[in-house]
C-alpha positions as CSV (number, residue, x, y, z in Angstrom):
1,X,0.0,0.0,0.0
2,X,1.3,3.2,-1.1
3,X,1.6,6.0,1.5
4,X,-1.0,9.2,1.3
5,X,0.8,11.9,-0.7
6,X,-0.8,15.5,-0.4
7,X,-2.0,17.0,-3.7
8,X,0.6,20.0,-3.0
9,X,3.5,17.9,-2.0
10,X,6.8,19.0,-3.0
11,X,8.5,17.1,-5.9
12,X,12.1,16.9,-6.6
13,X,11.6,19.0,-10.3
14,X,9.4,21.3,-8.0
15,X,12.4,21.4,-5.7
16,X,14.8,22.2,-8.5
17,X,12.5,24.7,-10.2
18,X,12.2,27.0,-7.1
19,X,16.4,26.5,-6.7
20,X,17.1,27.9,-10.2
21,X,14.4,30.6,-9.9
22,X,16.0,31.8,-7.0
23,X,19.3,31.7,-8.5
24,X,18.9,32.9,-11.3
25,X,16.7,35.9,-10.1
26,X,19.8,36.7,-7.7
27,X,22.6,36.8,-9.9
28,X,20.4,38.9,-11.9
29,X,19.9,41.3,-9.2
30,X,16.9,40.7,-8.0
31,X,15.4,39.9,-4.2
32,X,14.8,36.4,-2.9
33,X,10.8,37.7,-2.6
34,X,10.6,38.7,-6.3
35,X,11.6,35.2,-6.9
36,X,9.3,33.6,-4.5
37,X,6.4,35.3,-6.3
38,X,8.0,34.3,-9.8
39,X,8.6,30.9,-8.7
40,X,4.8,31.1,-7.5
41,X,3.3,31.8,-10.6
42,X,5.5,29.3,-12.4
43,X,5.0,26.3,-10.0
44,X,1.1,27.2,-8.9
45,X,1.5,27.7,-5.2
46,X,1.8,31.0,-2.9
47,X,5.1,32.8,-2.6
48,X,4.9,32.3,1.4
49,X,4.7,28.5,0.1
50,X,7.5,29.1,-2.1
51,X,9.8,31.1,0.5
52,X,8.8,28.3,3.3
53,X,10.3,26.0,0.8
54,X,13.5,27.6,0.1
55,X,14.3,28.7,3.8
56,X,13.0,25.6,5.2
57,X,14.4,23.0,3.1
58,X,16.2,24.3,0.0
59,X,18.7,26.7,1.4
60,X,21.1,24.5,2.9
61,X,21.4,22.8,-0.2
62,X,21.7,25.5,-2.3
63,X,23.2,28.2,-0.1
64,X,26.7,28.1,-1.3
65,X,25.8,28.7,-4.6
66,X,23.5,31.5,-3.7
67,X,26.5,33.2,-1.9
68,X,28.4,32.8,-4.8
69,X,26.1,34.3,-7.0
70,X,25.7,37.4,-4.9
71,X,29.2,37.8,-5.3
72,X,29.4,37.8,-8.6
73,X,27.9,40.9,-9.5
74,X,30.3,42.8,-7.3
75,X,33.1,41.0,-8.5
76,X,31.9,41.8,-12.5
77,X,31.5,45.7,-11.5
78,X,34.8,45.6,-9.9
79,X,36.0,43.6,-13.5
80,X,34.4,45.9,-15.4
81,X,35.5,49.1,-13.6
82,X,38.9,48.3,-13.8
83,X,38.5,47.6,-17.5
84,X,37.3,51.0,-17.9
85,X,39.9,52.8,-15.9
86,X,42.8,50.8,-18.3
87,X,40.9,51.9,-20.9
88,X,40.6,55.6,-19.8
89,X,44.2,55.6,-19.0
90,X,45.1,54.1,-22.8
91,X,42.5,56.9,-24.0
92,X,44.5,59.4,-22.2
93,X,47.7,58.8,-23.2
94,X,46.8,58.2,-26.8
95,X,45.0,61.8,-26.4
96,X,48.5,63.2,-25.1
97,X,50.3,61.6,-27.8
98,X,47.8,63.1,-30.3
99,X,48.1,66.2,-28.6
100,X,51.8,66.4,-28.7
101,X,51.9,65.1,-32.6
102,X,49.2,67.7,-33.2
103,X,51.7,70.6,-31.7
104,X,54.9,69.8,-33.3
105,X,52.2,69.8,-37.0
106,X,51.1,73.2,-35.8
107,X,54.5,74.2,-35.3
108,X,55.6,72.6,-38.7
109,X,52.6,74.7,-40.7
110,X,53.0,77.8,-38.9
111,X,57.0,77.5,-40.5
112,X,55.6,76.6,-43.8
113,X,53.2,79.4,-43.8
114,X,56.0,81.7,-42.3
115,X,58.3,80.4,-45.2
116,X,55.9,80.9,-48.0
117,X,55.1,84.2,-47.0
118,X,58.4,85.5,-47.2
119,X,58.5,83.8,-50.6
120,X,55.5,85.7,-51.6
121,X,56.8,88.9,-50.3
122,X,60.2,88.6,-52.0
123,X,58.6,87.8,-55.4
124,X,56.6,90.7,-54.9
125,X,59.6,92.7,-54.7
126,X,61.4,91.7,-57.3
127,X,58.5,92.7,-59.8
């Protein structure tokens, strides 16, 4: 004889639904609750039902790799941050090498102009 089994009895895939809902919702930056309530709709129970679930059963199981996922986001930003302050720094020392090529051409055309000038003004006066 098989035992009763309640009609909202928690299944394994129910189990492993709610874990990657949480997860996922996490890493993505949102709260535990907002996942409850998504996990809610998608497995047809109560977010209270759904939080019980997780704090009650699922999160030492899964704990570890909710930790981890919190961190991630802070350890991206940090990734990304310092990918932007290399890149300002190349950005800023390309612009000060521009800057310095852009001189010494100034310089260069200000001669050239200088120079044809004084070629204009001497054929002027030898006419």
């Amino acid at each position: 004889m098989e035992g009763k089994r309640r009609k909202d009895q928690w299944t394994a895939d129910d189990d492993e639904k709610l874990a990657e809902i949480v997860i996922q919702a996490v890493q993505n930056g949102k709260t535990q609750l907002e996942a409850f309530a998504e996990a809610a709709n998608v497995l047809n129970r109560t977010k209270q039902a759904c939080g019980f679930r997780w704090n009650k059963t699922l999160r030492t199981e899964y704990g570890q790799m909710l930790n981890s996922v919190r961190k991630r986001p802070k350890q991206l930003m940090r990734s990304h941050l310092k990918l932007a302050l290399n890149s300002f720094d190349e950005l800023t020392e390309a612009y000060n090498e521009l800057e310095i090529k852009y001189r010494e051409l100034q310089s260069e055309h200000d001669k050239l102009i200088k120079w044809l000038n004084q070629g204009v003004n001497f054929l002027e006066h030898q006419k």
